[in-house]
Each structure stands twice: as structure tokens, then as C-alpha cells.
C-alpha positions in Angstrom: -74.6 -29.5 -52.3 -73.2 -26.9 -49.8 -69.5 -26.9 -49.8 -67.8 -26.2 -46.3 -66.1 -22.9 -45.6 -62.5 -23.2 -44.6 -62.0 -20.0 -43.9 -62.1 -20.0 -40.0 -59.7 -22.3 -39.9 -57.0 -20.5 -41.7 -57.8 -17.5 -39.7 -57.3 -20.0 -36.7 -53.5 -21.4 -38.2 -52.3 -17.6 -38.8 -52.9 -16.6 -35.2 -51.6 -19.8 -34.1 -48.4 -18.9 -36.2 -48.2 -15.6 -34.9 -48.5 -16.6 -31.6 -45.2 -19.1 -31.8 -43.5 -16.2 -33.6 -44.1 -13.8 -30.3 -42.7 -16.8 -28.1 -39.8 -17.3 -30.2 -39.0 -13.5 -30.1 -39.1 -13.4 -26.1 -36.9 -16.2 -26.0 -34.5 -14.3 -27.9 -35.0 -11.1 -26.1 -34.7 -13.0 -22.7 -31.3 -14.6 -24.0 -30.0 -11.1 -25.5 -30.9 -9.5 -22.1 -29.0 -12.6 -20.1 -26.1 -12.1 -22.3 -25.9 -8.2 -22.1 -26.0 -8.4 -17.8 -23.7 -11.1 -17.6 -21.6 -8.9 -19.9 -21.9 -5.8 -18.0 -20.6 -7.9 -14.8 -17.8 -8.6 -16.1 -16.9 -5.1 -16.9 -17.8 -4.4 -13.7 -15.7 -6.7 -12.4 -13.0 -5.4 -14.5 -13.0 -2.0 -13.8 -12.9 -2.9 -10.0 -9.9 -5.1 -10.7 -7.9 -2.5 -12.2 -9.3 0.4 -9.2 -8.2 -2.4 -6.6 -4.2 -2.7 -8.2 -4.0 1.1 -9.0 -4.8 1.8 -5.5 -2.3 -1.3 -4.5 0.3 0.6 -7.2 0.0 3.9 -4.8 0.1 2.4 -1.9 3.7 0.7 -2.5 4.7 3.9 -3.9 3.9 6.1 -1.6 5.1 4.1 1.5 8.5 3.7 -0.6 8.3 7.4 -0.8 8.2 7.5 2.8 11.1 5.2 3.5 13.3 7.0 0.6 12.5 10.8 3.1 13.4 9.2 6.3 16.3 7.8 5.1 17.4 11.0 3.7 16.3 12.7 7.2 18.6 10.2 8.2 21.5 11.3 6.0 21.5 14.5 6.2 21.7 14.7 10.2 25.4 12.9 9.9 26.4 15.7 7.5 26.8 17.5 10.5 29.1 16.4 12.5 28.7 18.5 15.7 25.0 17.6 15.8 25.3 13.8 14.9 21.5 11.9 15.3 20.5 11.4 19.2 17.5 9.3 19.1 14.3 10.7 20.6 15.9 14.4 20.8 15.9 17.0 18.6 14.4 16.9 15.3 14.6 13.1 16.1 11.3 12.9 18.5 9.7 10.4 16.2 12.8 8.2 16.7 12.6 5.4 19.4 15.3 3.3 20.9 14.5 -0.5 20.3 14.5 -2.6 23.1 13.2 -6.5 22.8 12.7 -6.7 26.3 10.3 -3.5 26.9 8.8 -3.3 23.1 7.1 0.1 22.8 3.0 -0.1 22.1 2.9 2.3 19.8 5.9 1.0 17.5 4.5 -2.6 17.4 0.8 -1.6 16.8 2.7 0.7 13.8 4.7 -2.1 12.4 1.9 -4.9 12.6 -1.8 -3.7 12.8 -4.0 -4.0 9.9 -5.4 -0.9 8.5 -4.5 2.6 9.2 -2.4 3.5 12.2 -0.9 7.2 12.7 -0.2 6.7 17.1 3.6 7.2 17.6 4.3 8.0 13.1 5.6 10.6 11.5 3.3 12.3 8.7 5.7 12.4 5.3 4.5 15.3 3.2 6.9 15.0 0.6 9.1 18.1 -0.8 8.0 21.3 -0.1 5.2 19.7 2.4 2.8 19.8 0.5 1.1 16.6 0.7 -0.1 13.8 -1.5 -4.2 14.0 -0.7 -4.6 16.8 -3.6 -4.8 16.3 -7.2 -6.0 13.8 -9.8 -3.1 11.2 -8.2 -4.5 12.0 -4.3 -4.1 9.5 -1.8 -6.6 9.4 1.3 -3.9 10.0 3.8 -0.4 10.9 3.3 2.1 8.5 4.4 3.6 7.9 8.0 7.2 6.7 9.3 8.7 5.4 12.2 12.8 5.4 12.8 13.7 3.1 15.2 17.5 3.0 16.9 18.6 -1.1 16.8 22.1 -0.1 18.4 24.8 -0.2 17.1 26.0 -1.4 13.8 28.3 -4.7 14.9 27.9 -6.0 18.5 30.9 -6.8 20.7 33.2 -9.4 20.3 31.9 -10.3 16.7 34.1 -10.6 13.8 33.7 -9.5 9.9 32.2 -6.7 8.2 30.0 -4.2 9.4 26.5 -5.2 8.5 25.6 -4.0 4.8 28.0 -1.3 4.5 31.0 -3.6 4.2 33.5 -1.6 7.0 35.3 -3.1 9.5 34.5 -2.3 13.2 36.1 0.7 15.1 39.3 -1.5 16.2 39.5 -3.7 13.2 39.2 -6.5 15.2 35.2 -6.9 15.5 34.8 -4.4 18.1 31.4 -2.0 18.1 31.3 0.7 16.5 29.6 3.4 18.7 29.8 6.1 15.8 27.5 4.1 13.5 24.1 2.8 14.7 21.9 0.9 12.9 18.2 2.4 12.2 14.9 0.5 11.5 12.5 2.4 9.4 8.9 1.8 9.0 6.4 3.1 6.5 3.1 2.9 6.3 0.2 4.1 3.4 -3.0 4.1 1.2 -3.6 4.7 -1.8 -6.6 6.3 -3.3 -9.3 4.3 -1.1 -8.1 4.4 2.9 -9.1 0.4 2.5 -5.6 -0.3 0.9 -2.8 0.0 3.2 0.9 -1.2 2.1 3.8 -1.4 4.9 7.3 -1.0 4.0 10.8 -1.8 6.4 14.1 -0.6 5.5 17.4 -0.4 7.4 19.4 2.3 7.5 23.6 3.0 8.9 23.8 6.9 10.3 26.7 8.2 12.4 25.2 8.8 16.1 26.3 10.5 19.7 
């Protein structure tokens, strides 16, 4: 009596096993590579996140640097007092008398527009002009200004202080004061990518002609 040889099918249940064994690994491998993309995008992300608010971070910075130099432009012209600030002369070309009934194109477009916008500004270049586009800290432009003359600093016929600065008027009794005007200053810049623009307002009291 012959008895049957099982060999073949052992040979047949290894390679069976071995072939659920190779599946099992790709699985894995597929869920390892899922798992290491996803995780790389989220780095990614991160990293752009951070580029995105250090670029914001200059921005506000820089246009804050802008407003702190025209206001000391501003200063500095009342320490002399036989060359007092006359808008739109002078050293003062880049200074524009407001007007709400004949608004200047270049002063709205300054104050409003999205993105960059140099027509009618001022370039700031810091002290010692040299700029802020050099360095490891450079910007992609360096920031712009705008000084604007609102008039002067209390109207006729009102009564109180003088708007921030707490004086009374000329005649103590509300009258304008035509030494003192009032001055709008707009600032406008990047930071490190041209694509992130911040712009700044401040108002400013200098003595005027």
C-alpha cells in the first residue's frame, strides 16, 4: 500500500504564508508612508505660518518706524522758529494740504489701496539713510510716508482743550490757534515678502506759518 506524499502541499501552505506576510508588510509601508506625508504637511504648514507673522511682525514695525521719523521730521522743523513748517514748501514737498472737498489722488490711493503704493510718499531710510532692504532682517522695500496738513489744531468758535495736547486755544476762549496745526501722517510697508503690506496713521501738533 502506497502512502500519499504530502509534501506538495506544505510547499503550497508556506508560499501561501509568505505571500500574506508580503501583503501585511505593504500595508504597513503604505500606512507609514501616509503618516510620514501627512506629517511633513504639517511642518510645512507650520513653517509657512510662522514666515507669514514674521513677515506681518516687520511690516508693523517698519511702518511704525516710518511714523516715529516723520513725526520727528515734524518736530524738529518747530525748533526753529524762523523757519516754522509751510506745507508743501521746503523740505516739506511731501506734505499736502487736506481738503475734503478736492481729495488729492495720490493721498487717497496712499492711504487706502491694497498692496504697494510709492505715487505721492516719501521713501523713509532710517538713520544715516541707509535703508532697511540689506541684511539678514531686509525688507523688500523700505517704508513710505505721507504728512498731511488737517488745519489747524481747534476750529473757530469751539470751546475746550486743544485736541490731544491739552492747551487752550490762542485767546483762551476757544478761538483757533493759527501757530499749531494739526498733521496726518501715513505709513506704509512690507516686510520680508512685498505680499505683506501693513498701513499705519498717526496725528501729529507742529507749530506752522
Amino acid at each position: 500500500m502506497l502512502i500519499p506524499n504530502k509534501q506538495p502541499s506544505m510547499h503550497r501552505s508556506v508560499r501561501a504564508e509568505r505571500g500574506a506576510v508580503l501583503v501585511v508588510a505593504l500595508i504597513f509601508l503604505i500606512l507609514l508612508t501616509i503618516l510620514a506625508i501627512s506629517a511633513s504637511g504639517r511642518s510645512l504648514l507650520q513653517e509657512r505660518m510662522a514666515g507669514g507673522l514674521r513677515n506681518a511682525q516687520q511690516a508693523e514695525m517698519s511702518a511704525q518706524t516710518a511714523l516715529r521719523g516723520a513725526e520727528w521730521k515734524l518736530w524738529k522743523s518747530t525748533s526753529n522758529i524762523t523757519a516754522h513748517l509751510n506745507c508743501g514748501t521746503g523740505i516739506f514737498t511731501d506734505c499736502y494740504i487736506y481738503d475734503p472737498a478736492n481729495l488729492i489722488t495720490n493721498v487717497v490711493n496712499f492711504r487706502t489701496k491694497s498692496g504697494w503704493v510709492t505715487a505721492g510718499s516719501t521713501e523713509y531710510k532710517g538713520y544715516g539713510n541707509t535703508g532697511y532692504t540689506t541684511g539678514p532682517n531686509k525688507l523688500a522695500d523700505n517704508p513710505r510716508y505721507i504728512i498731511e496738513d488737517l488745519g489747524v489744531e481747534l476750529p473757530p468758535g469751539v470751546s475746550g482743550s486743544l485736541h490731544e495736547s491739552g492747551a487752550t486755544g490762542s485767546s483762551g476762549t476757544g478761538s483757533a490757534s493759527t501757530a499749531r496745526h494739526i498733521y496726518r501722517i501715513t505709513a506704509r510697508a512690507t516686510g520680508a515678502s512685498a505680499n505683506t503690506v501693513r498701513v499705519l496713521e498717526s496725528t501729529f501738533a507742529a507749530k506752522s506759518n
